[in-house]
C-alpha positions in Angstrom: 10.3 65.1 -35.3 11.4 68.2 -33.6 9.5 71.7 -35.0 11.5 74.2 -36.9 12.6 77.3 -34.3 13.9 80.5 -34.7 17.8 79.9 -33.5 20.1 79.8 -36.5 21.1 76.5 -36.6 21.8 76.7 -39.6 24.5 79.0 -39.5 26.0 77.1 -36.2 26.6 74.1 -38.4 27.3 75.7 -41.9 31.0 75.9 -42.5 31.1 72.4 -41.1 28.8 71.2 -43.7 30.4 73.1 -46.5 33.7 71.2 -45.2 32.2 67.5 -45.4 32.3 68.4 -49.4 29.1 65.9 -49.5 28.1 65.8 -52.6 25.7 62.7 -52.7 22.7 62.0 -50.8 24.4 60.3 -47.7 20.8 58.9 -46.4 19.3 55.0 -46.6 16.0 55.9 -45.7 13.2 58.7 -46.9 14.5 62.3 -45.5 11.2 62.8 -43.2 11.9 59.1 -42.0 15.5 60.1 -41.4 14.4 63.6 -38.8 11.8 61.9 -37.2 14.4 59.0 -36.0 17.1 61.7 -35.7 14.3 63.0 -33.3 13.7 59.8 -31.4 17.6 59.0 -31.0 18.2 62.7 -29.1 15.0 61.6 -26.7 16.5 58.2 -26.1 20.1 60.2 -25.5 18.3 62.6 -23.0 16.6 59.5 -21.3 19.1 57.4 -20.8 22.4 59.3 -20.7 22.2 58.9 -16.4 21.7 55.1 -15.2 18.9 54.4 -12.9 18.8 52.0 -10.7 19.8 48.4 -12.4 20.3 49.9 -16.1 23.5 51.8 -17.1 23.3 55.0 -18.4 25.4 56.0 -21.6 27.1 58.5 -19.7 30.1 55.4 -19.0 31.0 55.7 -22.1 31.0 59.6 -22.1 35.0 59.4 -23.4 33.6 58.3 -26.6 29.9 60.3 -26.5 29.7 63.3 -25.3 27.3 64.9 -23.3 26.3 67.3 -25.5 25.8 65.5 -28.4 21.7 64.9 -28.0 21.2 68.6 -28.3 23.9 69.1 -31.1 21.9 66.4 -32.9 18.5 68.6 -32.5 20.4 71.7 -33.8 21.6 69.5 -36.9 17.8 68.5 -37.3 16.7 72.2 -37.4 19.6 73.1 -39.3 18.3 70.3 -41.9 15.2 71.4 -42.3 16.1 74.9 -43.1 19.0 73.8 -45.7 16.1 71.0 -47.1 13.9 74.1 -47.4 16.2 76.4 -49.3 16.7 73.5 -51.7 13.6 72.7 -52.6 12.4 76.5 -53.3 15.3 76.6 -55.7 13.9 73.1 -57.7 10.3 72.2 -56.2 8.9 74.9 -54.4 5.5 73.3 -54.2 6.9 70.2 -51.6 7.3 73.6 -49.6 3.8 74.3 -49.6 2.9 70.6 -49.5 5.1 68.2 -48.8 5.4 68.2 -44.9 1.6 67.3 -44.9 1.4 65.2 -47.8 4.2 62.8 -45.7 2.1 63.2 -42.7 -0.9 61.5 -44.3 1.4 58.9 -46.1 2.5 57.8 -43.2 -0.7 58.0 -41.4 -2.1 55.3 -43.9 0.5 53.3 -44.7 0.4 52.6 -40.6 -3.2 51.9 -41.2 -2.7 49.6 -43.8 -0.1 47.6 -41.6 -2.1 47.3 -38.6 -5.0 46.1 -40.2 -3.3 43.4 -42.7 -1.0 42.0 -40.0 -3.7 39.6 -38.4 -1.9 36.5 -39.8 -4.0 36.1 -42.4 -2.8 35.5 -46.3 -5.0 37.4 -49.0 -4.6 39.9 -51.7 -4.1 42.8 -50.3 -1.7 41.8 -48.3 0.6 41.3 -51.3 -0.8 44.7 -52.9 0.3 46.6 -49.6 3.8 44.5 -50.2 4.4 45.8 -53.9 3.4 49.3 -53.0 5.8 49.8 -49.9 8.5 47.6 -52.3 8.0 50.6 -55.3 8.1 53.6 -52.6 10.4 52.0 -50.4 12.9 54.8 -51.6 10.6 57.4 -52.0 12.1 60.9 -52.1 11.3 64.4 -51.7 10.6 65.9 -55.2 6.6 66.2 -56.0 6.5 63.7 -58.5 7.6 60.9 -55.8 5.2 62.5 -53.5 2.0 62.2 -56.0 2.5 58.7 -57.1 2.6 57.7 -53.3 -0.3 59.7 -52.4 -1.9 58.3 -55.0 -1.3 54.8 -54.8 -1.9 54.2 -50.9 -5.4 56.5 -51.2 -6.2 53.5 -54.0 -5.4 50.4 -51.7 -7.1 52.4 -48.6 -10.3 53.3 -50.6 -10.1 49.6 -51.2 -10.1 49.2 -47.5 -11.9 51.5 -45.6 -14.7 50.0 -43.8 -12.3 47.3 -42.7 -10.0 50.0 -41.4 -12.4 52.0 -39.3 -13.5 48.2 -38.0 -10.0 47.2 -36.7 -9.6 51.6 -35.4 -12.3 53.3 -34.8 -10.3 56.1 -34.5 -9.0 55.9 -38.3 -9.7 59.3 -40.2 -10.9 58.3 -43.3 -11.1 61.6 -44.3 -7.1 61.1 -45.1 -8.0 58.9 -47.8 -10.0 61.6 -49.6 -6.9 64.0 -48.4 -4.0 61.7 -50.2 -6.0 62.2 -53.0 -6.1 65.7 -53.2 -2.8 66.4 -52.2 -1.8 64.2 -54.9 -3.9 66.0 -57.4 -2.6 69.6 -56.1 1.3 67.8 -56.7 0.3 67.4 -60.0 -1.4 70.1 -60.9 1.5 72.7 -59.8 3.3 75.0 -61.9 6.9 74.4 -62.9 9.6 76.2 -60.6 11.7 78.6 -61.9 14.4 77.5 -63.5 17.4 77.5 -61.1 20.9 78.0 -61.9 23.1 74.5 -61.7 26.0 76.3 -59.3 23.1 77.5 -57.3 21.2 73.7 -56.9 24.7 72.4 -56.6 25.7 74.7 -53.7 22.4 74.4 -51.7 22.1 70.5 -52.6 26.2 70.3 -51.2 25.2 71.7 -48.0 22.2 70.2 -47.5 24.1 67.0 -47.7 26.8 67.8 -45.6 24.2 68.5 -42.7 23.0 65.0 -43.2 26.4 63.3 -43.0 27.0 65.6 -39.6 23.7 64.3 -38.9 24.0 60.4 -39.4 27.2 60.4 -37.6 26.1 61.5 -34.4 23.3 59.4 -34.8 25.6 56.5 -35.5 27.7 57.4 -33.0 24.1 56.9 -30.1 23.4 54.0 -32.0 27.1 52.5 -31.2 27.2 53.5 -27.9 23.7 52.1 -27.0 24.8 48.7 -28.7 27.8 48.5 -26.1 26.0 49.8 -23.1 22.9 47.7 -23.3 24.0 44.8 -24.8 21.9 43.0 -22.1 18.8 45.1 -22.5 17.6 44.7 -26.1 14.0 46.3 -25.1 16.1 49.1 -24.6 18.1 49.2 -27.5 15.5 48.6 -29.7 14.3 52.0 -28.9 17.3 53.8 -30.8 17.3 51.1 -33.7 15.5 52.5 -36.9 12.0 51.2 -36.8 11.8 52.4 -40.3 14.5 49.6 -41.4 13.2 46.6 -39.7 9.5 47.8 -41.4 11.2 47.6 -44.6 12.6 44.5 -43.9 9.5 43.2 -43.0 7.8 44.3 -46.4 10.6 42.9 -48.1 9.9 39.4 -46.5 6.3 39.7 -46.9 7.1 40.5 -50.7 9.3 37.5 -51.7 6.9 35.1 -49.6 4.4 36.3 -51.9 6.6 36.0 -54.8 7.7 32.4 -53.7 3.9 31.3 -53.1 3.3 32.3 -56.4 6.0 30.1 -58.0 5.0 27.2 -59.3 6.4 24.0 -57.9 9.2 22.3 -59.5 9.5 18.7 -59.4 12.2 16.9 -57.3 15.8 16.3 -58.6 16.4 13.2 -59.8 19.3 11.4 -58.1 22.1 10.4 -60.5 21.0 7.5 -63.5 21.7 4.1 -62.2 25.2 2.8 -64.1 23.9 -0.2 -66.7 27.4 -1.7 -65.9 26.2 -2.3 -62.3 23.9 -4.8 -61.1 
C-alpha cells in the first residue's frame, strides 16, 4: 500500500468527494484490504498500460481508460488515508496510534495460519481458522474490531507455533506475543473526546466519497483488464482482489466443515407401492 506523502491530495480530490454526497460506507472488503489492492491495481496499470511483444497493453482501450488514471488512483489512496485519519481522531484516536500496525500483524498471521493449514489435510484447526476468518471476515476500523481480532488469531497461533516456525523458518513468533499486546493496549485506551454528530458526519461523508472516487477507477482497471486479457487469465488475475477469492475460500472451507459435521440423513423413500396394484 502506497506510504502517506506530503502533496495535498486531499485537497486535489475534496470537492469531488464532498459532491459524491456518499453517505455510506461504499467498501466490500476491510479499508486496509481495500488501499493495499488499490495499490496493487495502479502497479498493474503502470505495468501493463504499453503491450510488449505478444500481450496487449491497456493502452487500446485508452478511449475508455485514460492514461492518467494509475496515478489519479495513488492520489485517491493518499487522499484516503488522510480523510481516514481525520475521522478516526474525531471518534477513535487510538487506531491512530495503533491501528496501521495492529493490521500489519493481523495480516502477518492470518497468512501464517493459511500457509501452514492448507497441506490437504482435515483437522481441527483447520475449522477454528475457518470460524475466525468467517467472524472477522468484515472486520472494521474502530479499536474494538481491532482487539477482538488481535486477540483471537494470537489464541489459534499460540496454539500453533512450533508448527509454524516448522513449515517457515522465517515466521516471527514474536507477532504472536505482539497481537496480544496490541490487543491489550486497544483495550486498555481511554475514551475519545466526545465529537460533535455534524462534525463525524462531515468527516465520515468525505471520507466516503474518496472511497466511491476510489473504487470506480479501480473498477474501471478491473473492466478494462477483463476485456483486454481475456486470453491471459495469469494476467488478469493479478488485478482481481486476492482478498475476495481468500474469503471465498474460507467461506468454502467453513460450510465443508459445517456439512461434515451434519449428521447423515437416511435416503428418501420412493413413493408407497398402490395396494390396488399387483
Amino acid at each position: 500500500m502506497p506510504r502517506k506523502q506530503t502533496t495535498n491530495h486531499y485537497d486535489r480530490w475534496h470537492e469531488q468527494a464532498k459532491a459524491a454526497a456518499q453517505t455510506e460506507n461504499p467498501l466490500k472488503v476491510p479499508y486496509d484490504i481495500a488501499l493495499k489492492e488499490a495499490g496493487q491495481v495502479a502497479a498493474f496499470f503502470s505495468k501493463y498500460w504499453q503491450p510488449a511483444g505478444a500481450l496487449p497493453g491497456l493502452r487500446r482501450v485508452k478511449a475508455r481508460l485514460p492514461e492518467s488514471t494509475g496515478e489519479e488512483i495513488v492520489s485517491l489512496v493518499y487522499a484516503v488515508q488522510e480523510a481516514q485519519t481525520k475521522l478516526l481522531l474525531l471518534i477513535d484516536p487510538v487506531v491512530v496510534d495503533h491501528g496501521e500496525r495492529a493490521r500489519f500483524v493481523l495480516d502477518e498471521i492470518e497468512s501464517a495460519l493459511e500457509f501452514l493449514l492448507d497441506d490437504g489435510v482435515d483437522e481441527p484447526a483447520d475449522a477454528q481458522l475457518a470460524a475466525v476468518q468467517e467472524f472477522h471476515a468484515d472486520i472494521g476500523q474502530r479499536s474494538s474490531s481491532l482487539h477482538q481480532a488481535l486477540s483471537d488469531y494470537a489464541t489459534l497461533a499460540e496454539s500453533l507455533k512450533d508448527r509454524l516456525v516448522e513449515v517457515d523458518e522465517d515466521f516471527d513468533v514474536a507477532l504472536i506475543a505482539e497481537a496480544k499486546e496490541l490487543a491489550r493496549a486497544l483495550a486498555a485506551a481511554p475514551a475519545a473526546r466526545p465529537a460533535t454528530e455534524s462534525e463525524v458526519k462531515a468527516a465520515t461523508r468525505i471520507r466516503n466519497g474518496l472511497l466511491r472516487l476510489l473504487q470506480e477507477k479501480i473498477a474501471l482497471v478491473r473492466k478494462a483488464a477483463a476485456r483486454v486479457f481475456q486470453r491471459n487469465p495469469e494476467v488478469l488475475r493479478e488485478v482481481t482482489s486476492s482478498y475476495e477469492r481468500r474469503r471465498r475460500a474460507a467461506a468454502r472451507r467453513a460450510k465443508a466443515t459445517r456439512d461434515a459435521a451434519k449428521p447423515e440423513t437416511a435416503p428418501a423413500k420412493g413413493p408407497a407401492e398402490s395396494p390396488l396394484l399387483g
